[in-house]
N, C-alpha and C positions, 0 to 999 in steps of 0.2 A: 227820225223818231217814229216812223211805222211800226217799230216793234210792238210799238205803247198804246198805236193806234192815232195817235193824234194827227190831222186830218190838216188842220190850218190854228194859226197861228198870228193873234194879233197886240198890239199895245194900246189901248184904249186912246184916241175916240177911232180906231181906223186906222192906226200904220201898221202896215202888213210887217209880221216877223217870223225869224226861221228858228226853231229850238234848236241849239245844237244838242245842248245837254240838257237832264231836270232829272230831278231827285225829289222826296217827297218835302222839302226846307228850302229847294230855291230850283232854280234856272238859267240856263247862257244861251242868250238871245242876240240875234244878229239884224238889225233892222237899219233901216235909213234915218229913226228918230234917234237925236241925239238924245240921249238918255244920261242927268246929272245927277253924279253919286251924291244920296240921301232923301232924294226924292221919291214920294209916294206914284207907283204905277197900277195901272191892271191889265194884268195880263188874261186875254180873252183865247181861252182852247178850245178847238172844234174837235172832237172824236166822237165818230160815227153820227148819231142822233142828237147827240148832247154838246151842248155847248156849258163853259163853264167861263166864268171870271173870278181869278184869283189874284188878292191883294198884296203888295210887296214895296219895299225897297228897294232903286238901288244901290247896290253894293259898291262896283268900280263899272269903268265903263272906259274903252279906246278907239280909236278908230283903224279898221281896220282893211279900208281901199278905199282910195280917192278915184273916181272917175270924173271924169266930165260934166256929167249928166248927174252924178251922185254921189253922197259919201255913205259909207258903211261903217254901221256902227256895233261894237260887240259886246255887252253888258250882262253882268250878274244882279241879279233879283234875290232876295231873299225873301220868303214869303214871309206873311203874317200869322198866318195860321199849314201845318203842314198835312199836302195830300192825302189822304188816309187812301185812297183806289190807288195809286203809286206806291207807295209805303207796302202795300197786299198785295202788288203786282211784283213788287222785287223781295218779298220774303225771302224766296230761296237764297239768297244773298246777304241775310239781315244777320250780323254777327251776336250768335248767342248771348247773351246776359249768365252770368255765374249765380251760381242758386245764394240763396240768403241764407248765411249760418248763425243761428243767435247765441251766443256765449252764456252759459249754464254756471253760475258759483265761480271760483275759485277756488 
């Protein structure tokens, strides 16, 4: 996610997580903390100077490598409130809205 800038990548109080994906409505995170769908999380993003904590659900959640030493976990968040610097970041990409036509008599 360097595109985005984002730097590091946590789930509150402290377990480290990798974005895979995020949109400005949610994110797919890959962590060691087992993460249970419906539960209240925050997710804590470092990009550049700023750090941010954003509130969410999550969504589903699997496991996705059992090692020895760790399991791996890959879960969808849906935020509470949606990115507005993401949302501005991927405009170029935001599928137009059709104009509003208001119906005049019959």
């Amino acid at each position: 996610m360097n595109d985005l800038g984002i730097l590091q990548a946590r789930v509150r109080p402290g377990h480290e997580a990798s974005v895979i994906d995020i949109s400005a409505h949610g994110a797919l995170i890959e962590t060691a903390l087992r993460l249970l769908p419906g539960r209240q999380v925050e997710l804590q993003i470092e990009r550049g100077d700023e750090l941010m904590a954003i509130r969410g659900r999550v969504v589903r959640c699997r496991v996705v490598a059992v090692l020895p030493s760790r399991v791996s976990y890959r879960g969808a968040i849906g935020f509470d409130k949606p990115l507005h610097w993401l949302a501005a970041a991927n405009s170029e990409y935001a599928v137009p809205t059709a104009p509003v036509v208001e119906r005049v008599g019959r």
